[in-house]
VOMAR-963668 format. One record per residue (C-alpha): x, y, z. Coordinates in steps of 0.2 Angstrom, whole numbers, padded with zeros to 4 digits, always signed. Layout:
! VOMAR-963668
XYZ...
This chain:
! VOMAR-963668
-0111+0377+0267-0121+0379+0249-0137+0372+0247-0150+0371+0233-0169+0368+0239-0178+0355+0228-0193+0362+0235-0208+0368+0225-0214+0365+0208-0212+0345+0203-0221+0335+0192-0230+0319+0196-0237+0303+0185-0245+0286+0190-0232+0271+0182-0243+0261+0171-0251+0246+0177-0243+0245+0195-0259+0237+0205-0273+0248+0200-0280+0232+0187-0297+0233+0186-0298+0250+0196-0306+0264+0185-0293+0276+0183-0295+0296+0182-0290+0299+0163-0273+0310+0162-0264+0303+0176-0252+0293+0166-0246+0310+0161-0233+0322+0169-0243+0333+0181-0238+0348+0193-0234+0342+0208-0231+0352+0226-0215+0347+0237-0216+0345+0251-0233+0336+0249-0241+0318+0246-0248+0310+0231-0267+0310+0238-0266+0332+0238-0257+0333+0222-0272+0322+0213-0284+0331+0223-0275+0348+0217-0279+0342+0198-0297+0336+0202-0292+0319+0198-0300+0314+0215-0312+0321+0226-0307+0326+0245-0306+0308+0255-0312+0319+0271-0329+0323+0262-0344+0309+0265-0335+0292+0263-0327+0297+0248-0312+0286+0257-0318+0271+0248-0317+0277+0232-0296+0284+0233-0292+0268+0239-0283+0262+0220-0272+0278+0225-0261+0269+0239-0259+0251+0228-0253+0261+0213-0234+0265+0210-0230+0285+0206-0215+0295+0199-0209+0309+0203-0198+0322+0195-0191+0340+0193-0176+0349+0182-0166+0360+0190-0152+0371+0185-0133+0372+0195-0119+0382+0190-0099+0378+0189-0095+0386+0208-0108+0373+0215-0100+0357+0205-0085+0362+0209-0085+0366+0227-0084+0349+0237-0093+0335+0242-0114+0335+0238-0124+0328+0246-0143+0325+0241-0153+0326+0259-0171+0321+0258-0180+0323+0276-0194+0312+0272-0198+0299+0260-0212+0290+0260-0209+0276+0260-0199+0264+0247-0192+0277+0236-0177+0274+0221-0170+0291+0217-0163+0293+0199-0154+0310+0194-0149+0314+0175-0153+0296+0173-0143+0284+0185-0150+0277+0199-0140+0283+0217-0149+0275+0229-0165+0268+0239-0176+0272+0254-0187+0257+0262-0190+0269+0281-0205+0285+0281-0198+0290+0297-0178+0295+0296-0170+0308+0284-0159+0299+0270-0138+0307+0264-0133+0304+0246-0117+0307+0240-0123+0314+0224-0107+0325+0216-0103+0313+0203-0120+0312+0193-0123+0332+0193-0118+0343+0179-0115+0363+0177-0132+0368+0171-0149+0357+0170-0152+0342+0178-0166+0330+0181-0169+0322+0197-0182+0307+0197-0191+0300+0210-0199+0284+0210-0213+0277+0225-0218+0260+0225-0233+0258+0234-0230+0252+0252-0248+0244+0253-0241+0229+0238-0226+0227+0245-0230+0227+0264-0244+0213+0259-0227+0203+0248-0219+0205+0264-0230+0199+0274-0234+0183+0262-0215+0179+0264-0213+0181+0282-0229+0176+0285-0244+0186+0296-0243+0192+0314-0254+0196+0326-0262+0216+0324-0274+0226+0327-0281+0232+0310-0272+0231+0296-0259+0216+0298-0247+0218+0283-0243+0236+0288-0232+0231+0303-0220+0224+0289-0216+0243+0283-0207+0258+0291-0223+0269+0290-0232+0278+0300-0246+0264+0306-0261+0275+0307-0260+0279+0290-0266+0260+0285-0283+0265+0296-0285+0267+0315-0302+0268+0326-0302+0285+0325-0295+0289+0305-0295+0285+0288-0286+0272+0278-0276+0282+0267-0259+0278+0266-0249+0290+0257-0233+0290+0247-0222+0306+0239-0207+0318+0246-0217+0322+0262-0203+0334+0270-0188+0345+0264-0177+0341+0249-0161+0348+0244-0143+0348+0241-0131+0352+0250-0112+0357+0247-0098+0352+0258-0084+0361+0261-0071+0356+0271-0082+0352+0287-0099+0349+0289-0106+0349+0308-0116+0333+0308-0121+0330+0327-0121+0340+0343-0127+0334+0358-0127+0344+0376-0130+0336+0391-0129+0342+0410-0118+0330+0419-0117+0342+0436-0131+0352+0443-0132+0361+0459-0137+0379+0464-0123+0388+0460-0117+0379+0445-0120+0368+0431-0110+0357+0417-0112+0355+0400-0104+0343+0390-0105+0345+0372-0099+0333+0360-0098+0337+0343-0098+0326+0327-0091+0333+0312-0090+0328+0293-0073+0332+0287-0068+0334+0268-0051+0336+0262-0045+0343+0276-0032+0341+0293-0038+0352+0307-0053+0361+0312-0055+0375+0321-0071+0375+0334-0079+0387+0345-0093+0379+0357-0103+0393+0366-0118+0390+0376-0130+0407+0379-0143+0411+0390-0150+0424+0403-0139+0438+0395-0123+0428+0398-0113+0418+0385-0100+0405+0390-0090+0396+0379-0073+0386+0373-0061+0386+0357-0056+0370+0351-0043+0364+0337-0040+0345+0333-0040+0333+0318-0053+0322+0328-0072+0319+0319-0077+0316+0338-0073+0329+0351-0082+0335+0368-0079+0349+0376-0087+0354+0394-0092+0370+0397-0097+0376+0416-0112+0389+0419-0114+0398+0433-0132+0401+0442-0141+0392+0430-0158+0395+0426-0168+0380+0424-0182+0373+0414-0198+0368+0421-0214+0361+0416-0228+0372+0415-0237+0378+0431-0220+0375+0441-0210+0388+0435-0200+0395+0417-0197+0383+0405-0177+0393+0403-0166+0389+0387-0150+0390+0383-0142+0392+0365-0129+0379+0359-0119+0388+0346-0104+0377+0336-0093+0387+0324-0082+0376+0314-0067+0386+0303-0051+0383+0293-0041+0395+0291-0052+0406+0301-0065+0403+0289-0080+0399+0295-0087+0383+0286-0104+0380+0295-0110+0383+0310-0123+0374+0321-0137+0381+0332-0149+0376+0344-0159+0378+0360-0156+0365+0377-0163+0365+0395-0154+0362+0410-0163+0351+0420-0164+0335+0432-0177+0322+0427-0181+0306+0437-0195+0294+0435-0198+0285+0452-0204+0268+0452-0205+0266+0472-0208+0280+0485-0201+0282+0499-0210+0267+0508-0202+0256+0495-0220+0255+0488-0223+0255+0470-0226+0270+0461-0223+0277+0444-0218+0298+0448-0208+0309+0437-0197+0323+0446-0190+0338+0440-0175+0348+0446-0181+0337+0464-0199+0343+0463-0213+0328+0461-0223+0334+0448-0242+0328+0444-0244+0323+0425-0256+0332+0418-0260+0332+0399-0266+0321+0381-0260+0309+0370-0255+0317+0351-0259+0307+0335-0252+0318+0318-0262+0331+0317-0268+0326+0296-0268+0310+0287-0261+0323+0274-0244+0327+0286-0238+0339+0272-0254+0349+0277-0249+0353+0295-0239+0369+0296-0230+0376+0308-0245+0388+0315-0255+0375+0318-0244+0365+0331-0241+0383+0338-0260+0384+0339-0265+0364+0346-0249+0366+0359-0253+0384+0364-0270+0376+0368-0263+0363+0376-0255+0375+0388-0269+0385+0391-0278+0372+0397-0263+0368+0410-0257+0354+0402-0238+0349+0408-0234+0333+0399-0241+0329+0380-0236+0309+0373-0231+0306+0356-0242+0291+0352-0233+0275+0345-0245+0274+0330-0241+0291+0320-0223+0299+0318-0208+0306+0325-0216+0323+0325-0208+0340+0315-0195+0347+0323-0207+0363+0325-0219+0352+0338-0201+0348+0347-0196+0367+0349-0213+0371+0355-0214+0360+0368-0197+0364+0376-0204+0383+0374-0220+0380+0383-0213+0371+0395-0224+0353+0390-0216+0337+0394-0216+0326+0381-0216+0306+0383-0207+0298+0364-0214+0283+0360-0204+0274+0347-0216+0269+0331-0224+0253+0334-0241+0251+0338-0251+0237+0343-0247+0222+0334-0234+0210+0335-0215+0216+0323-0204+0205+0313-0186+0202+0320-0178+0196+0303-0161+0204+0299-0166+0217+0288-0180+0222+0298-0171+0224+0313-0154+0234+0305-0170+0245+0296-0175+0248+0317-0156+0251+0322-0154+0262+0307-0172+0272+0315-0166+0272+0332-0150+0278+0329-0158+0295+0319-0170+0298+0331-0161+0298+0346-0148+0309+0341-0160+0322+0332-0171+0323+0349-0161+0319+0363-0157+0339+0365-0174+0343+0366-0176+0347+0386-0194+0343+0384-0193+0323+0383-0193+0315+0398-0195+0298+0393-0191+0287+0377-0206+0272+0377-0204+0256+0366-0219+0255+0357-0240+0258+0362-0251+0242+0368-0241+0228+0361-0237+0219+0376-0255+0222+0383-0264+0216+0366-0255+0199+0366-0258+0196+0381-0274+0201+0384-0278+0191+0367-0266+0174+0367-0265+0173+0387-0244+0169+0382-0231+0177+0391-0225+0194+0382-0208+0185+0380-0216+0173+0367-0223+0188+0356-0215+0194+0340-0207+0208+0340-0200+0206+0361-0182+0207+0358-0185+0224+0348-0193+0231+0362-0184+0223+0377-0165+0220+0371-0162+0231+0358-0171+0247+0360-0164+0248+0377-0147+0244+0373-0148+0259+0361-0155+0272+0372-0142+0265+0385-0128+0270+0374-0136+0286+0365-0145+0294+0378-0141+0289+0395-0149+0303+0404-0167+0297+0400-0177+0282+0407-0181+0269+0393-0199+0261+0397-0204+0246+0387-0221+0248+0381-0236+0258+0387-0246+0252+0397-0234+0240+0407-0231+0234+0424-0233+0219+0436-0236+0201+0432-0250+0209+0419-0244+0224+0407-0259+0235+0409-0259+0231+0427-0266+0245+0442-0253+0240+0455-0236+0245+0442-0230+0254+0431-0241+0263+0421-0260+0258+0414-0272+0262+0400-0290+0265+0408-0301+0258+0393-0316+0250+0404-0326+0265+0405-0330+0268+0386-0322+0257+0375-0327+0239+0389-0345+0250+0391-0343+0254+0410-0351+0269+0415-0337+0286+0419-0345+0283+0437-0336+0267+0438-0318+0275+0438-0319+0275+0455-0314+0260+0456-0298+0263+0446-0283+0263+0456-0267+0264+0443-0252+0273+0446-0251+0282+0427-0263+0285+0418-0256+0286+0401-0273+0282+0390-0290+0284+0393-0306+0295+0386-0323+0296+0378-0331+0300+0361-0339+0313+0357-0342+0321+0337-0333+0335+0332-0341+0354+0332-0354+0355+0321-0349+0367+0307-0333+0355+0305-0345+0342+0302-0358+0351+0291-0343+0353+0280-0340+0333+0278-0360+0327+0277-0373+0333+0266-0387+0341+0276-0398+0324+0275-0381+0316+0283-0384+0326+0299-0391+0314+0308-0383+0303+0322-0391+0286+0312-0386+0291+0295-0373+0278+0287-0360+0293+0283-0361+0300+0301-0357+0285+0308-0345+0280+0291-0334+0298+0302-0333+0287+0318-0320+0274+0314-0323+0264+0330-0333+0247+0332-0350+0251+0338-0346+0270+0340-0362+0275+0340-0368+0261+0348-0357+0269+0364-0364+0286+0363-0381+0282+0363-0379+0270+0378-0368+0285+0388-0381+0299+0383-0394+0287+0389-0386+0286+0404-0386+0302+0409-0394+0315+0397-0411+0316+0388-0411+0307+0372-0410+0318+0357-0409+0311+0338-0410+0331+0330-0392+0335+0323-0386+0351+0333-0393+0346+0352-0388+0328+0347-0368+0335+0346-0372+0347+0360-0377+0333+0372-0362+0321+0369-0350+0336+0370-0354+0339+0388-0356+0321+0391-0337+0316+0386-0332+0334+0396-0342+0328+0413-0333+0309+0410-0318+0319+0408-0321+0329+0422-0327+0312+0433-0308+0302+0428-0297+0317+0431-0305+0323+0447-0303+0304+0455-0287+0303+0450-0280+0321+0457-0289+0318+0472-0277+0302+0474-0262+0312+0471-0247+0307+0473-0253+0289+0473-0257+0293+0456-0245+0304+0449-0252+0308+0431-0267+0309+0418-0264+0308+0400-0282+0311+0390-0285+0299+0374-0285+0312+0361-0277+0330+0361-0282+0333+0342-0289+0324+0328-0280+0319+0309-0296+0321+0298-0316+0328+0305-0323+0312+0314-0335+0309+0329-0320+0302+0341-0310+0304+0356-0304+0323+0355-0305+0336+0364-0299+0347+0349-0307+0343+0333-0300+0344+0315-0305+0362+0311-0294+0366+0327-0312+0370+0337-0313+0365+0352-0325+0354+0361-0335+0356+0377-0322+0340+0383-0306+0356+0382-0316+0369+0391-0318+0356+0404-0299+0353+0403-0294+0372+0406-0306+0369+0421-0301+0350+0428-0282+0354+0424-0282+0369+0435-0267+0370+0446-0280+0372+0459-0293+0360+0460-0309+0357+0470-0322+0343+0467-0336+0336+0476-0339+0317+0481-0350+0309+0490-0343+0296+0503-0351+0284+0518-0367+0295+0517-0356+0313+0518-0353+0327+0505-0336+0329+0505-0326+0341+0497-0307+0336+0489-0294+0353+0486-0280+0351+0477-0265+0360+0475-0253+0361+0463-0243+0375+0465-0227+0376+0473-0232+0387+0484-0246+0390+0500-0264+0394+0494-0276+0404+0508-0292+0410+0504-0311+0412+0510-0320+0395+0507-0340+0397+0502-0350+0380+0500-0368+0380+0501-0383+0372+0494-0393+0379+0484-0410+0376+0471-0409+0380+0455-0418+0398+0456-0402+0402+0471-0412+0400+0487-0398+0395+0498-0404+0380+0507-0386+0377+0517-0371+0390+0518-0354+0389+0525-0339+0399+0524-0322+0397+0532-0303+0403+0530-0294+0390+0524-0275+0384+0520-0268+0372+0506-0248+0367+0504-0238+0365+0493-0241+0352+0482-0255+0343+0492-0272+0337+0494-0284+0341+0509-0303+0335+0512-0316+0346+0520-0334+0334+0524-0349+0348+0519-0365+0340+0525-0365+0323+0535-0377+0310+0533-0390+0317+0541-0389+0336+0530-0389+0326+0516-0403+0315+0517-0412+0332+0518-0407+0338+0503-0420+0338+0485-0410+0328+0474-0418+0334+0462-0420+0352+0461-0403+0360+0471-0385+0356+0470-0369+0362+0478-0357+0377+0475-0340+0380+0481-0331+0395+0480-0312+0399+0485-0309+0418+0484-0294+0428+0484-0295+0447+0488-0314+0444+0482-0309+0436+0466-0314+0418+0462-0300+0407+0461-0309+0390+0461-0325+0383+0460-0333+0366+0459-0351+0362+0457-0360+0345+0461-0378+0340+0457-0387+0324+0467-0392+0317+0453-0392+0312+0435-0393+0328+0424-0408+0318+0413-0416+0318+0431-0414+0335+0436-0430+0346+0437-0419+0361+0426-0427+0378+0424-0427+0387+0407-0428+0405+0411-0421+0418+0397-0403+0422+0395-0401+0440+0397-0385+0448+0389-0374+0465+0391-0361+0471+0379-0348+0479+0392-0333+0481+0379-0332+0480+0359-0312+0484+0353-0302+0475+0341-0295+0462+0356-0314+0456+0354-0331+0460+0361-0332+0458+0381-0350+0453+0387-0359+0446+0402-0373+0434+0402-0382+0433+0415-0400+0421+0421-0412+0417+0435-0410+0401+0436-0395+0388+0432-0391+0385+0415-0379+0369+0415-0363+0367+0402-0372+0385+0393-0364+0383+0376-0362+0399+0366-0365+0394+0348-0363+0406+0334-0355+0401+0318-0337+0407+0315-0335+0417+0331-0323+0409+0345-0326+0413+0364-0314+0414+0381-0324+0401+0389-0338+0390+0385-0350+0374+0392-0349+0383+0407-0361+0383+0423-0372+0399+0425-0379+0401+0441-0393+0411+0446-0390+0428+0447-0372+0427+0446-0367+0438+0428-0353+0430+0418-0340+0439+0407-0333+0432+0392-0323+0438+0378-0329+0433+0360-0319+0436+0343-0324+0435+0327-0313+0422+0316-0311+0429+0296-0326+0440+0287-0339+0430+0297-0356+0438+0294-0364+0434+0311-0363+0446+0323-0365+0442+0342-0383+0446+0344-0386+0429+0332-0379+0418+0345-0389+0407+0353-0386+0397+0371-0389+0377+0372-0387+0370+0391-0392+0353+0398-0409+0345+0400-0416+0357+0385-0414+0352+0367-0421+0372+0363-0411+0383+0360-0411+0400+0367-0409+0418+0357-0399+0430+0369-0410+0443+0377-0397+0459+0372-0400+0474+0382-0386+0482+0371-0393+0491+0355-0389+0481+0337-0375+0496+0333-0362+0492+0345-0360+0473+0341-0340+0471+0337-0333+0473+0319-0322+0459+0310-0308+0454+0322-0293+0442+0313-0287+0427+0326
């Protein structure tokens, strides 16, 4: 199989007078100009200076002409005689957003009207040997989503109501937490393609037996035949240094063969054992030829979601290879509003985060797109469960004939391009639709547009494509009421977003959490580089124009009133609401393991961010994290402790993830701020396997002893004399809290190229200590440092910054000041410039 990438060098023009009337126009762009592929109209302007960067101030408003516009594209292209000549060609393009017509050496040769699936073109008979011109033209999907919605008339949405009319990614019309910018061009790889003789179209794998000893596979194979009889196939499946595999011959275009493994090694989530692939492998020959082959990796596993335990109450509890597993993770919206922009690194980076922080399960939120198949391969690597929702996102859809065969077309690409991945455990209709028309008309969800999509056919499909997987119709959903706490799974919006305070969670009692979170703004130098320095301000209109919610700011000052000091000075201001959103964090996910299995999973409102914004992330733009993902690598330990105080009593909750018995020394005491111990215990203590155990630490009548105001509790589980967990717990609000501010003093211990390794160490507690220098990245951070207690922490320089560690400063809680280091570590052996 030939191919000839169409990639790279294009050029680009706006088409005259296509919606832009009365809209000063940048001069020049009615000429041909360099264009990159893959990319989006938006970065090629910005490329040529024709406008500035939509992410700067609220330069948003001003590139809004860009999206009602129409655009062409083009490129020349040379093909010998041997490629002509040699069979079927196909033009593939992965990605076209959105209504495209394609025109090559002048003839038109087809049309695209769907952003999300790849588009075949049998192109052979409009190619010549030598040059050739392909064209592409992009009406703008903003005029003709607002056409279609005059002619079918409007429908209930959030934000935005003609883009539910289109087969775009939703968010890119504007979302409470990103920019309207919705963007058109060749957004994924482009090329053509020779067939000869066979092209391998589909291959899908599935486990249809599984026990210890053995396992089955069943591959069937789709192939593409051209001018030929018989095919000659080898299917081989590798893996833990075994190969097994079968030889086929046949004349079919649809064949399945089953292939038997012996002691299979299975993939797991992460924290429950190795996520183990296997290697699909089809060879397809003529004439013992080969004429393509097809590759790709598969888990063997056994997944199960469980909507009644074994008291025949409800519950909503995935299983994996028999194992109940706890859900722990975020929800992920495309990672730019420019998805050209996001390159394979960078989902290596945000989901190698994601498991660092002891995440399991990451859901591909019903807004944004079917992700690159990079973000696919990843997570079946790293063992993270993904729940697929299918593109629609809160608002009610049109079920007219051609919108409907435009969602069957959809489905049927997407199922079969993901359905190998081992990492998808569930396939979700669409996010909130259900719940919003309810919530908002009081009908039943049958009456809202768009049901039949959602409950008939989307089930049907997954049904017929992919068996193996639970379909679930909407998120949240369950019980008489879609978001309801008794079934099914449930958003948790009232604390934030319905003003409750993160105390109030207790309350909560849903099965699956699969949304909920709190704002905070992104780190500061990813801000600095959006605002002016007079923009640095929590009250000025261009910070807040960066928080895309309704009364954003509003929220953060209530919260941080709440519970913190009130600071209006830029870098405390983004300090303070940092540890806030990691402490509600911290407060949701710590009630919700402690109810384990009655709650069986915790999906975060936001993983990462698509432009630099004041929202719900715990990973900003930049890729730096915030105080909420330090938290995360804490609260998302496989083993948990955390304090709560109930009918008058402390009592501490452990919780154990692991598969496995934990034993260790348990240490609790009470202590002030300076570390005199005003209560101390210590016990031997035992926690099973997947479980959750209470201890009560101070009855009523301790507690009623206790300064609120000036000690808190520490618990300690050690291990051979190494801390394995810890939880701390203050009596009090933190803006109450009598909090010393004695120096931070500081000891370089190691400087090599892996980073410098330090220990900070202070008299009295320092809450959530934030290590702040510019361009440097540290091992842990927004940490507790307790008196006289020496922490160690590794920090690394990122590029050719010029700040050395002995610049850094340390912010923590009740103490808008920051603190210079005291170094006891001569200026000379700070470390040199270290490349993340």
């Amino acid at each position: 199989m030939n191919r000839v990438d169409l990639g790279g060098d294009w050029q680009f023009r706006h088409i005259a007078d296509s919606g832009t009337k009365g809209s000063p126009l940048p001069p020049g762009i009615r000429t041909w100009m360099k264009a990159a592929v893959p990319g989006t109209v938006h970065t090629d302007l910005m490329a040529h200076g024709k406008i500035a960067d939509p992410f700067y101030r609220d330069n948003e408003m001003h590139v809004r002409w860009v999206a009602e516009a129409d655009w062409e594209y083009r490129k020349q292209f040379d093909i010998d005689k041997t490629f002509v000549d040699s069979g079927r060609i196909d033009l593939v393009c992965l990605g076209l957003d959105t209504f495209a017509t394609i025109i090559i050496n002048n003839q038109e040769v087809g049309s695209t009207q769907n952003m999300f699936i790849p588009h075949r073109f049998d192109v052979g008979q409009y190619l010549r040997t030598g040059r050739n011109e392909i064209r592409i033209r992009f009406e703008s999907a903003v005029r003709r989503a607002k056409a279609l919605e005059e002619q079918h008339g409007k429908l209930p949405s959030a934000r935005h109501s003609h883009r539910v009319h289109v087969r775009k990614a939703q968010y890119s019309f504007g979302w409470d937490w990103g920019p309207s910018l919705p963007t058109a061009g060749i957004w994924r790889p482009i090329y053509l393609e020779s067939i000869q003789k066979i092209r391998i179209s589909d291959v899908w794998a599935r486990v249809t037996h599984l026990d210890d000893d053995s396992a089955r596979v069943a591959v069937d194979v789709e192939v593409d035949r051209v001018g030929v009889q018989n095919g000659e196939y080898r299917v081989e499946i590798a893996g833990g240094g075994q190969t097994f595999g079968r030889e086929i011959v046949t004349d079919e275009n649809r064949f399945q063969v089953s292939i038997d493994i012996s002691k299979p090694r299975l993939w797991w989530p992460n924290g429950y054992g190795e996520p183990a692939l296997y290697e699909v492998r089809v060879t397809a020959c003529v004439d013992e030829e080969v004429v393509d082959e097809s590759s790709q990796k598969i888990g063997i596993r056994r997944i199960m979601l469980r909507l009644e335990d074994d008291e025949g109450k409800p519950c909503f509890r995935f299983e994996v290879n028999g194992m109940p597993v706890f859900c722990k993770g975020t929800d992920w919206i495309p990672a730019d509003s420019f998805l050209p922009r996001v390159k394979a690194q960078d989902y290596d980076r945000l989901l190698g985060m994601a498991r660092q922080a002891h995440m399991n399960m990451i859901r591909v939120w019903g807004g944004g797109v079917y992700e690159d198949p990079v973000f696919y391969n990843k997570c079946d690597e790293l063992g993270l469960m993904v729940w697929q929702d299918f593109m629609f996102a809160c608002a009610g859809y049109p079920e007219d004939d051609v919108f409907v065969d435009n969602i069957l077309e959809e489905t049927h690409v997407v199922i079969r391009r993901l359905r190998n991945h081992p990492s998808i455990v569930l396939w979700c209709g669409n996010n909130e639709n259900e719940w919003i028309w309810n919530r908002e008309t009081g009908k039943p969800v049958e009456e809202m547009p768009g049901y039949r999509i959602f409950h008939e056919i989307l089930p049907h499909e997954c049904e017929e494509m992919d068996p193996s997987r639970h379909y679930w119709p909407t998120s949240p959903w369950g019980g008489d009421k879609p978001n309801s706490q008794e079934d099914g799974n449930h958003h948790a919006w009232n604390v934030w977003s319905y003003w409750d305070d993160p105390a109030e969670v207790v309350k909560n009692r849903g099965l699956f959490i699969t949304e909920f979170g709190f704002q905070a703004p992104a780190d500061v130098a990813t801000l600095e580089a959006v605002l002016q320095p007079e923009e640095r301000t929590p009250q000025n209109r261009i910070f807040e124009f960066h928080n895309k919610q309704e009364e954003g700011t509003e929220r953060l000052f209530r919260f941080l009133a709440g519970h913190q000091k009130i600071t209006t000075e830029f870098e405390p201001f983004v300090y303070a609401c940092q540890v806030n959103q990691g402490e509600a964090l911290k407060t949701c996910v710590e009630h919700w393991r402690r109810r384990k299995f009655r709650t069986a999973g915790t999906l975060i409102w936001q993983l990462n961010d698509c432009w630099p914004a004041i929202s719900w992330s715990l990973i900003d733009y930049a890729f730096r994290p915030k105080a909420s993902y330090y938290y995360a690598k804490r609260f998302f330990k496989p083993l948990l402790m955390s304090f709560i105080e109930e009918n008058g009593s402390l009592v501490l909750t452990l919780v154990n993830d692991a598969a496995h018995t934990v034993t260790g020394e348990l240490e609790v005491c009470i202590q002030s701020f300076f570390g005199q111990r005003i209560l101390s215990k210590k016990k031997e203590t035992k926690s099973a396997p997947n479980s959750v155990s209470s201890i009560e630490i101070c009855d009523p009548k301790e507690l009623r002893d206790i300064n609120r105001y000036t000690s808190y509790a520490l618990a300690k589980l050690r291990q051979d004399d190494e801390v394995h967990a810890e939880a701390t717990y203050f009596f009090s609000r933190y803006k109450h809290l009598e909090l010393p501010m004695q120096p931070v003093e500081g000891r370089v211990c190691l400087d090599s190229e892996d980073g410098v390794e330090f220990e900070l160490q202070t008299s009295g507690l320092a809450k959530s200590v934030w290590m702040h220098l510019k361009d440097w990245r540290f091992s842990d951070n927004y940490f507790d440092l307790h008196p006289g207690e020496p922490r160690r922490i590794i920090g690394k320089r990122v590029g050719q910054s010029e700040h050395s560690l002995e610049d850094a400063v340390v912010y923590s809680v009740g103490h808008d000041t920051p603190r210079r280091i005291q170094w006891n570590t001569p200026e000379s052996t700070f470390g040199g410039d270290v490349d993340e």
